[in-house]
C-alpha atoms as one frame of an Amber mdcrd trajectory, in Angstrom:
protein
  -0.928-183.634  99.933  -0.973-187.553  99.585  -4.224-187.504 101.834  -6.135
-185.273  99.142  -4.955-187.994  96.163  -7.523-190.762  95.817  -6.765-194.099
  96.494  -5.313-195.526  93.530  -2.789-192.603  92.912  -2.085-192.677  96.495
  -0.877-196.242  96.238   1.097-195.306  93.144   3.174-192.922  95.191   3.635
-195.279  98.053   4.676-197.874  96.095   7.346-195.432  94.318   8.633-193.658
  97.209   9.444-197.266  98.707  11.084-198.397  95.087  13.478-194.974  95.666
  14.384-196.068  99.206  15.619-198.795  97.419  19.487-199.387  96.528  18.223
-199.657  93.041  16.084-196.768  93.818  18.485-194.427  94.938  20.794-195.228
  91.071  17.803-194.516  89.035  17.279-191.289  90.816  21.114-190.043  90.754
  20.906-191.491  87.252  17.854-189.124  86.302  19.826-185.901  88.130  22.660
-186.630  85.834  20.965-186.598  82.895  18.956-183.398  84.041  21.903-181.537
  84.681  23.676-182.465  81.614  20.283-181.671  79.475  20.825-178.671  81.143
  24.328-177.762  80.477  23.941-178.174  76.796  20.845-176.282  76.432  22.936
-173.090  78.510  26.004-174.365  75.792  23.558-173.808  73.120  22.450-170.429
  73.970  25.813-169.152  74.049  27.322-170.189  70.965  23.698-168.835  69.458
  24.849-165.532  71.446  28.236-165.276  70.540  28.064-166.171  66.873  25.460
-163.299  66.980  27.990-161.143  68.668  30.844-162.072  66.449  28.871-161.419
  63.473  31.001-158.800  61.488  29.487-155.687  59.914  31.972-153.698  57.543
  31.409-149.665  57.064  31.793-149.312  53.545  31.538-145.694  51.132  30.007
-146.511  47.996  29.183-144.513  44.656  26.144-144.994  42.010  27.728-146.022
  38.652  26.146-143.306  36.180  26.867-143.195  32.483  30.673-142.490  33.116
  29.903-139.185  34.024  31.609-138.874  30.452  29.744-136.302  28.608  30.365
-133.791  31.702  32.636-131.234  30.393  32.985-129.240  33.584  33.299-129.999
  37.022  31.508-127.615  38.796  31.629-126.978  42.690  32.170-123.633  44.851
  35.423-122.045  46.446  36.295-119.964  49.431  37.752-116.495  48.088  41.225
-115.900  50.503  43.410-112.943  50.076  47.269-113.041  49.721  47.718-112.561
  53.409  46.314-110.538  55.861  47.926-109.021  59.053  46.663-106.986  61.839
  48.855-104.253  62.943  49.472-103.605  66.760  51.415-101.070  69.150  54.587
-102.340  70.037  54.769 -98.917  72.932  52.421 -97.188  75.278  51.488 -93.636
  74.042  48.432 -91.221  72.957  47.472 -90.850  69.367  48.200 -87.954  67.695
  48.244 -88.347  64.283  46.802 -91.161  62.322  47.321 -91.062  58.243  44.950
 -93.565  56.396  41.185 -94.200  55.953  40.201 -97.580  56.028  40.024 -98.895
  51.718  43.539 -97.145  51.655  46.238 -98.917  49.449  49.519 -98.237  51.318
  53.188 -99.609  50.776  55.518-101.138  53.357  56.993 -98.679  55.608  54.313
 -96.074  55.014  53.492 -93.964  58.053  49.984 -94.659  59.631  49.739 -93.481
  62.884  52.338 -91.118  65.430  51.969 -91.524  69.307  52.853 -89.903  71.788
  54.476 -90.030  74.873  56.501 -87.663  76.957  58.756 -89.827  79.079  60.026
 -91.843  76.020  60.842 -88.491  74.212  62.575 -87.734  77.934  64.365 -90.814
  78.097  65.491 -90.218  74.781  67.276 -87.036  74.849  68.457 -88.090  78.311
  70.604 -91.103  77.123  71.700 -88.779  73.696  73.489 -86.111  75.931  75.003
 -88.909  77.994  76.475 -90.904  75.325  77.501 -87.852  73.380  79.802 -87.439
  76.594  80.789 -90.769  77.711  81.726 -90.784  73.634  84.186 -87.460  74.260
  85.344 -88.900  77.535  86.746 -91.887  75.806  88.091 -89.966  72.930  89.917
 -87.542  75.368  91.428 -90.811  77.319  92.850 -92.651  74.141  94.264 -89.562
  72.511  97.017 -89.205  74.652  98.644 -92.768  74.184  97.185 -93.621  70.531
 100.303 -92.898  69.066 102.917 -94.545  70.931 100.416 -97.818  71.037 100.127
 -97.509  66.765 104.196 -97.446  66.837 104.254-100.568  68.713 101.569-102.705
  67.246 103.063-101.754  63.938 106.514-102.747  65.328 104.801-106.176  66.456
 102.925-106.354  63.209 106.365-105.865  61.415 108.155-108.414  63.340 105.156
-110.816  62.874 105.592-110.584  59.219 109.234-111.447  59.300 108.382-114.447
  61.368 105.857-115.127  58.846 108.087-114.790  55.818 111.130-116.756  57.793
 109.152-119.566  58.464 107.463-119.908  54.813 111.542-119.618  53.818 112.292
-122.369  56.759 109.402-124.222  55.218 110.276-124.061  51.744 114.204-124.658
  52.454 113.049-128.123  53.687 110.525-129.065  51.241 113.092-128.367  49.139
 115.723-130.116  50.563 113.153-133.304  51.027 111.828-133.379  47.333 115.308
-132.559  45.819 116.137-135.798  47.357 113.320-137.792  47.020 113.589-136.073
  43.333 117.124-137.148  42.868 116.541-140.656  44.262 114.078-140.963  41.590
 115.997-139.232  38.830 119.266-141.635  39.830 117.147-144.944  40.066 115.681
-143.892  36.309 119.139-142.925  35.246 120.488-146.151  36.267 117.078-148.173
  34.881 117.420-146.261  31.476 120.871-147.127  31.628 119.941-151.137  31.696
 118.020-150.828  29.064 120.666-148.979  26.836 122.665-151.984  27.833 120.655
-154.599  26.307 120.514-152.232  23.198 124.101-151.939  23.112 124.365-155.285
  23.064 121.905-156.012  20.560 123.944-153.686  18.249 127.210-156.081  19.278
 125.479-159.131  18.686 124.258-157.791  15.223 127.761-156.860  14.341 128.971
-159.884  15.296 125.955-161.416  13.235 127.203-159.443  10.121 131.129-160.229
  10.121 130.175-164.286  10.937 127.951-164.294   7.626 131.032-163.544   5.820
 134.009-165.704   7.928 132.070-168.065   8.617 132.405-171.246   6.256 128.956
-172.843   6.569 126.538-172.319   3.929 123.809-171.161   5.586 125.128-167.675
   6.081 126.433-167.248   3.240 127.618-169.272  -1.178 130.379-171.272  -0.953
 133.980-170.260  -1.865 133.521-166.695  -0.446 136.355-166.954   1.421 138.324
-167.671  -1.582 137.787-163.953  -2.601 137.199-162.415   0.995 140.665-160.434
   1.415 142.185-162.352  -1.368 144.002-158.605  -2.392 145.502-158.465   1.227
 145.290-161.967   2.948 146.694-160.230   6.617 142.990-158.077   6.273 141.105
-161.595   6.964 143.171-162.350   9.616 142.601-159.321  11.662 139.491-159.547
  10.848 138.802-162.926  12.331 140.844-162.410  15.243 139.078-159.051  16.025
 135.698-161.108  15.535 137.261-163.873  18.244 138.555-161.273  20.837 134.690
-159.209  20.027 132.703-162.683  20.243 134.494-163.580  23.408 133.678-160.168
  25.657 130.293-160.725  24.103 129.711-163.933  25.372 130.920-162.351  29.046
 128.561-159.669  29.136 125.446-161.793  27.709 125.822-163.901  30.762 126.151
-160.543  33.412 122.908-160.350  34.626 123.017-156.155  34.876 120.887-154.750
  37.815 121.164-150.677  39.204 124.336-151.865  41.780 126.401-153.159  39.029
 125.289-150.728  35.843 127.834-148.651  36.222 130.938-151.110  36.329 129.095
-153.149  33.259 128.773-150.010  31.479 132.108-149.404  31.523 132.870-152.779
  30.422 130.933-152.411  27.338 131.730-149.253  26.226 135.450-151.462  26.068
 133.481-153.924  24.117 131.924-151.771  21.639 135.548-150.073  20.922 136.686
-153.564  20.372 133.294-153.978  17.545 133.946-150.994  15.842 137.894-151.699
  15.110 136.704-155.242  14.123 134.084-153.865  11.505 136.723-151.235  10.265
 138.791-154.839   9.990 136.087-156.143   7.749 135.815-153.067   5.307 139.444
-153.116   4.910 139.120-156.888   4.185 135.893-155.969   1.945 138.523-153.278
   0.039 140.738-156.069  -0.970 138.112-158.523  -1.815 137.766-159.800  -5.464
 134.966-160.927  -7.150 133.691-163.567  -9.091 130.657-165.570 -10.037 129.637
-166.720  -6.107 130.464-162.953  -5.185 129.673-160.409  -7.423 130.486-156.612
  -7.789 126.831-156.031  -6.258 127.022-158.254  -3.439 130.223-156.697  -2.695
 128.994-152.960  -2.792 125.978-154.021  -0.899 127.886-155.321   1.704 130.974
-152.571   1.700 127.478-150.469   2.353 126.191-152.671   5.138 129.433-152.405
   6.997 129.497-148.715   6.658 126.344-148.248   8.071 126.979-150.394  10.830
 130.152-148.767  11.924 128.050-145.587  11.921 125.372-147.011  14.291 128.767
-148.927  16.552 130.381-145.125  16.754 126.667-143.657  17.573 126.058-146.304
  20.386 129.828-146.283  21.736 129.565-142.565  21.854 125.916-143.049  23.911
 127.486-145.441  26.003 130.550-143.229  26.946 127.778-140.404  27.571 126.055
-142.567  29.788 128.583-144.154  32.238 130.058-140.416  32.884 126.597-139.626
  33.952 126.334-142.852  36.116 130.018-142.313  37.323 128.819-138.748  38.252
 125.430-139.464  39.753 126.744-139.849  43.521 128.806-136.257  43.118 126.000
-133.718  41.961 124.073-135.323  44.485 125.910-134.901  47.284 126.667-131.455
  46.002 123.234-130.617  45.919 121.743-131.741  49.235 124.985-129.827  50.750
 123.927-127.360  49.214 120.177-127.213  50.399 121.064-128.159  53.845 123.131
-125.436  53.874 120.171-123.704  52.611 117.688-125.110  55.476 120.053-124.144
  58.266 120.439-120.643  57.190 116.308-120.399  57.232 116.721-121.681  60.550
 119.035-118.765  61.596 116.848-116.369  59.899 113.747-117.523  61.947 115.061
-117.678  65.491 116.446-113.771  64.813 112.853-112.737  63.698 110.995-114.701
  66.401 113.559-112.493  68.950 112.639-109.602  67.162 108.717-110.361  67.537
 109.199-111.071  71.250 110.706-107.531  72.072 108.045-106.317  70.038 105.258
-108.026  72.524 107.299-106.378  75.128 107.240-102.916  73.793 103.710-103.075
  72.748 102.704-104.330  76.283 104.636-101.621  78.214 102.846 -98.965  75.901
  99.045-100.220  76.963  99.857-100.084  80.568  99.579 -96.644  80.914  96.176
 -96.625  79.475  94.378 -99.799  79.133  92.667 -99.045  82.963  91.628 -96.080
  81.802  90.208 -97.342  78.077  88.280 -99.761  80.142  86.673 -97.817  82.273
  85.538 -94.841  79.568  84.465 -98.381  77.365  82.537 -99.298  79.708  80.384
 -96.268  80.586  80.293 -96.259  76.648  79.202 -99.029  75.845  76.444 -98.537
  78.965  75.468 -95.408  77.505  74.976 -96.839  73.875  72.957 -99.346  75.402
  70.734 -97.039  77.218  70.208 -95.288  74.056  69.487 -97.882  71.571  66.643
 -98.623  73.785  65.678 -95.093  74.058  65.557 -95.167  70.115  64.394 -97.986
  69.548  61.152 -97.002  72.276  61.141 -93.375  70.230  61.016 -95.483  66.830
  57.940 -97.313  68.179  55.952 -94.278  68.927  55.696 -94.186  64.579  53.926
 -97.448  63.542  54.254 -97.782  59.792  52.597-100.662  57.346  54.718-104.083
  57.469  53.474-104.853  53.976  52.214-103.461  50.682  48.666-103.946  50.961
  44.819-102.345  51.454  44.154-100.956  54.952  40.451-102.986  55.940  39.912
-102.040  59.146  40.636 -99.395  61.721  40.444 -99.588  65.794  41.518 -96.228
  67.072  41.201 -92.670  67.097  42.996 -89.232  67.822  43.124 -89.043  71.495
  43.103 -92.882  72.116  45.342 -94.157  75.200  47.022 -97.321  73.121  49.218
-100.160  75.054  51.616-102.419  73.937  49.543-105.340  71.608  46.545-103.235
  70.952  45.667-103.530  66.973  44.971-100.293  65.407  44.369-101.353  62.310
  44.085-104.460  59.827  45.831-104.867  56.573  45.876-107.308  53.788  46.836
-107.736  50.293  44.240-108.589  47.729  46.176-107.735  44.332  46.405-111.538
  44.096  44.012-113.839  45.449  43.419-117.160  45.790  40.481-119.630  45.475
  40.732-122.936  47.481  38.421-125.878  46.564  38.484-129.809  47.383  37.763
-132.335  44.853  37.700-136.208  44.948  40.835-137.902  43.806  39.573-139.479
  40.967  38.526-136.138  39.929  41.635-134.796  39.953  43.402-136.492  36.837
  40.597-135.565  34.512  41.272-131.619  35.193  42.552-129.803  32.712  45.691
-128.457  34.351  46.371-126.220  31.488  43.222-124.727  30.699  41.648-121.694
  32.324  39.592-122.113  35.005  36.060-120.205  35.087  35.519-118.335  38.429
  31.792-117.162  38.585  30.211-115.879  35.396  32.956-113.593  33.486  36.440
-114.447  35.130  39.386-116.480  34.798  42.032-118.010  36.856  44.777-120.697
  36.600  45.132-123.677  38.986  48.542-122.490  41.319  49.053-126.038  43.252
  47.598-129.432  44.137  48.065-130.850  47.129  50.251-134.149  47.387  48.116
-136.596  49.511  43.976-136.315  50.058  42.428-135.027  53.294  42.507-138.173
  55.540  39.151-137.409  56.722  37.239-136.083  53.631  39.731-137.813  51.336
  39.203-135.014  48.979  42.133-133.424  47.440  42.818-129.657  48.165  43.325
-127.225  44.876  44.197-123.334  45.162  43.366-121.243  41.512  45.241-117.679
  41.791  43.481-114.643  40.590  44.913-111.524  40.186  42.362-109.106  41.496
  44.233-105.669  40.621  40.805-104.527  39.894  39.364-105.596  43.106  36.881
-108.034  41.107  36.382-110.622  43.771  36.005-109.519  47.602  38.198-112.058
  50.594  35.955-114.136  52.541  33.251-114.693  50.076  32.123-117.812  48.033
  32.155-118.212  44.434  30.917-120.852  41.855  34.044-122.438  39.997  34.068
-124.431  36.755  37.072-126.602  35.801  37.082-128.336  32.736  38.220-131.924
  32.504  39.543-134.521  30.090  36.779-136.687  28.438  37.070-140.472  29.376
  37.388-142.544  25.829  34.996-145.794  25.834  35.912-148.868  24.414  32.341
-149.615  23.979  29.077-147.622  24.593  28.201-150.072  27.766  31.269-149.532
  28.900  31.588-147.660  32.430  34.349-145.908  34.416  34.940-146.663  37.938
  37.500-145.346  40.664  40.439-148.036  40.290  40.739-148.311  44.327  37.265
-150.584  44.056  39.011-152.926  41.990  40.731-155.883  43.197  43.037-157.874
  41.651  44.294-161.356  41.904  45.582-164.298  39.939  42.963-165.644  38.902
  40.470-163.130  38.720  39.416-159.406  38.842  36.765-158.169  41.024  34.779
-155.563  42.454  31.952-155.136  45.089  28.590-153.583  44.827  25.981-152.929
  47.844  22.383-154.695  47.258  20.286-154.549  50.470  22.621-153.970  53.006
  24.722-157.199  51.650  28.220-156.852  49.472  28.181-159.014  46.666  31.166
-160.108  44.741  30.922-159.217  40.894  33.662-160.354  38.618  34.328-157.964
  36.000  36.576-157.704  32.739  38.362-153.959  32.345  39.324-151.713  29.597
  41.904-149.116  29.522  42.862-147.067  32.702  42.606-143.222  32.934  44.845
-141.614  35.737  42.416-143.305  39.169  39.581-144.295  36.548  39.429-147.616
  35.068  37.065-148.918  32.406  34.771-151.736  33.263  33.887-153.521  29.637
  31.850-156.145  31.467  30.021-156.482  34.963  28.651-153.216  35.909  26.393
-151.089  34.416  24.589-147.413  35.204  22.823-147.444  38.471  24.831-150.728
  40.284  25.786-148.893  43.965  29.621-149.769  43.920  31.598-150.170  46.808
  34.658-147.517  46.516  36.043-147.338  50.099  36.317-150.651  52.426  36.516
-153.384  49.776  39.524-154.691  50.219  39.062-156.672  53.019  35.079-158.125
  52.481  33.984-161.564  51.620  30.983-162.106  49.211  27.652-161.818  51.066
  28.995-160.072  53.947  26.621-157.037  55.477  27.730-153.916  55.080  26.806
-150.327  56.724  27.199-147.415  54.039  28.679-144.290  55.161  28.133-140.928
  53.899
């Protein structure tokens, strides 16, 4: 190569070739590699990130509708419905057998349980009046067997049942005897703890009425002035001087058991005793306020104590001896009962555990009694019960073998399983039929039903209540909306009923269906209605998302009032913008879309 380059390029390449032999040489040549290799690096960099920000570009699948006018003035929704009957069942042999009778032409209306075709078949008719003759003996046989010992085994289960009562009724009375005996004492605890607690508090009353007493006499003996004028005591008794004195020493000898029982502090152990002691006590009041009305009887009066003072006090006195004999009399009352308490009851659980022991008695003779019974019973079933078992069981063989035979002979009829209109018949006299064959079809079409699918949005403008118009002259009434949309067609599913006792409308066919709906009000005439899963709403703003070119663009929009899934838009759309219904939620602005169907 170097001998085809003239001269002067020759020389050029000498001279270099020498320069890269060179220790500087050989660094400006690794130094040009490196650069090479790095230029190349980031040029193959480059082309990937081009690549994969190509391949991680995101394209959403959207569904979309074209804003119209509201659809507003629309005052029907109109689509088309699949015409079902009620139900519709095929009927099939259930037995093998020939055909030898059949009762219906197809278009028949029949009721459940009406006869439509007879077989026959020879061996099943056999079979049956083979297993009748042998149960109607095996039934005789066992009859025959259990004659002989049926009475002596009803005499001894009715002994057994006898003695099982009185066991019965013994242990109820065993029962009751101690529940008795356990609530009359936990009764009678309770009754002698509440005797004894009412009994404190009578105490404290009885001494009230003391203290009172003793209240009343000192407001008359007493010589301070705050009880009672001056100089009373120059009149008090003045008739009989010996009247004062008994009355103040009654008052002492009163004031002083007073005093004792104030300080008792009275609790249920001690009631009784204290009782006792203050019944004393209130003897002891009542003969010292019978002390002051005879004092009061020979008391004069004057100017500090008048007639009426007097008589108001004479009347005072007499009233409170009255309540002193009423509470000494309760009081006596009351400690006879407390003194008593411990007697009745020990008279009365005696006399229930007496009671208990007895029932006791009473159950272990009739439990005796029940076991001799077993005995006697069991001694009369030995004699037959090999023999019962034996006819039972070629019984119970031979009712076997001729519920089957029936129930085969019962098959050989077929009969409708519902009220309906025969549609369609498979056999005919003669045919050879197995077991599953269908020899007819059946269905009832009195009431039918019309199933459609609408959008959701659709479905809170229908007129629920309204008839709905099926083809050109009918009527039916919406029977049930389905809870949730189709996940696939997200269309909601509606069934109208019908009732078709004139046969107007044939199963299986189509038919045009008009529901009316609810007309949208506008807050303005711009003003359009979209479905309200488009819309999204934050914060700060509310938006939706409409498709231009292949591109979603953000469109913020101000709304009206809301109308079941329908919102009105007051600002931001208008007729003929493609908005994006499905898919919204999760796109940015300018973001490409693809628009399914």
């Amino acid at each position: 190569m170097l001998e085809k380059l003239n001269p002067f390029h020759r020389s050029k390449k000498e001279k270099i070739m020498k320069f890269l032999k060179t220790p500087i040489g050989v660094i400006v040549l690794l130094l040009v590699l490196v650069f090479s290799a790095s230029a190349s690096i980031n040029y193959i960099n480059s082309e990937d990130k081009q690549f994969e920000e190509k391949k991680e570009e995101k394209i959403t699948q959207v569904k979309t509708n074209i804003i119209d006018n509201n659809n507003n003035n629309a005052s029907f929704i109109e689509t088309v419905g699949v015409i079902k009957a009620e139900s519709t069942i095929d009927i099939t042999a259930t037995t093998r057998g020939t055909v030898k009778g059949i009762f219906f032409q197809v278009g028949d209306e029949v009721n459940i349980n009406t006869p439509l075709v007879s077989l026959y078949d020879n061996t099943t008719l056999t079979t049956l009046n083979n297993a009748q003759t042998n149960y109607a003996n095996m039934k005789n046989n066992l009859n025959a067997t259990t004659r002989l010992s049926e009475e002596s085994i009803n005499q001894a289960e009715n002994g057994v049942k006898a003695a099982q009562e009185s066991v019965k009724s013994a242990e109820i009375a065993l029962e009751t005897a101690k529940n008795n005996l356990e609530n009359s004492k936990t009764l009678r605890k309770k009754n002698n703890l509440d005797t004894k607690n009412s009994a404190i508090v009578s105490y404290n009353g009885f001494l009230n009425t003391i203290f009172s007493a003793l209240d009343d006499v000192k407001s008359l003996i007493s010589t301070d002035s705050t009880y009672y004028p001056t100089n009373i005591e120059k009149v008090l008794g003045a008739k009989k001087p010996e009247t004062l004195q008994k009355v103040k020493t009654s008052y002492s000898s009163v004031s002083n058991s007073y005093n004792k029982l104030n300080q008792k502090i009275i609790t249920i152990d001690n009631i009784t005793q204290e009782m006792e002691k203050i019944t004393t006590t209130l003897a002891q009041t009542q003969t010292m306020v019978n002390n002051m009305l005879s004092a009061l009887d020979n008391t004069v009066t004057d100017l500090n104590f008048t007639d009426a003072m007097l008589s108001a006090q004479k009347t005072n006195f007499i009233t409170l001896r009255s309540a002193i004999v009423n509470a000494q009399s309760s009081a006596e009352s009351i400690l006879r009962n407390l003194e008593n308490l411990d007697l009745v009851t020990k008279q009365e659980i005696d006399s229930l555990e007496s009671a208990v022991l007895s029932a006791q008695n009473q159950l272990d003779l009739a439990k005796t009694n029940y076991n001799n019974a077993l005995v006697s019973l069991e001694n009369a079933k030995k004699g037959k019960e090999q023999q019962i078992i034996s006819s039972q069981t070629s019984l119970d063989s031979a009712r076997g073998q001729l519920n089957l035979a029936q129930a085969q002979t019962a098959d050989l009829s077929i009969k409708a399983p519902i009220n309906g209109q025969i549609t369609n018949k498979s056999i005919e006299l003669g045919t050879e039929v197995n077991p599953g064959q269908v020899i007819a079809q059946i269905q009832q079409a009195k009431n039918v039903k019309i199933e459609i699918s609408l959008p959701s949005e659709d479905i809170y403008r229908i007129g629920k209540d309204k008839p709905i118009k099926i083809g050109d002259q009918y009527e039916g009434m919406i029977s049930s909306i389905a809870p949730a949309a189709d996940p696939i067609t997200r269309k909601v599913k509606i069934e109208i009923v019908y009732n078709n006792e004139n046969n107007d409308l044939i199963p299986g066919t189509y038919i045009d269906i008009k529901i009316p709906v609810k007309q949208l009000e506008k807050t303005n005439a711009e003003s359009v209605y979209v479905p309200l899963r488009a819309l999204t709403i934050t914060q700060s703003e509310k938006y939706v998302f409409v498709a231009e070119d292949g591109i979603a663009k953000k469109v913020n929009i101000k709304t009206g009032t809301t109308e079941g899934a329908m919102i009105e838009i007051i600002e931001g759309l208008k007729p003929g913008d493609q908005l994006i219904t499905e898919g919204a939620k999760t796109l940015e602005d300018g973001e490409t879309i693809d628009i399914i169907k």
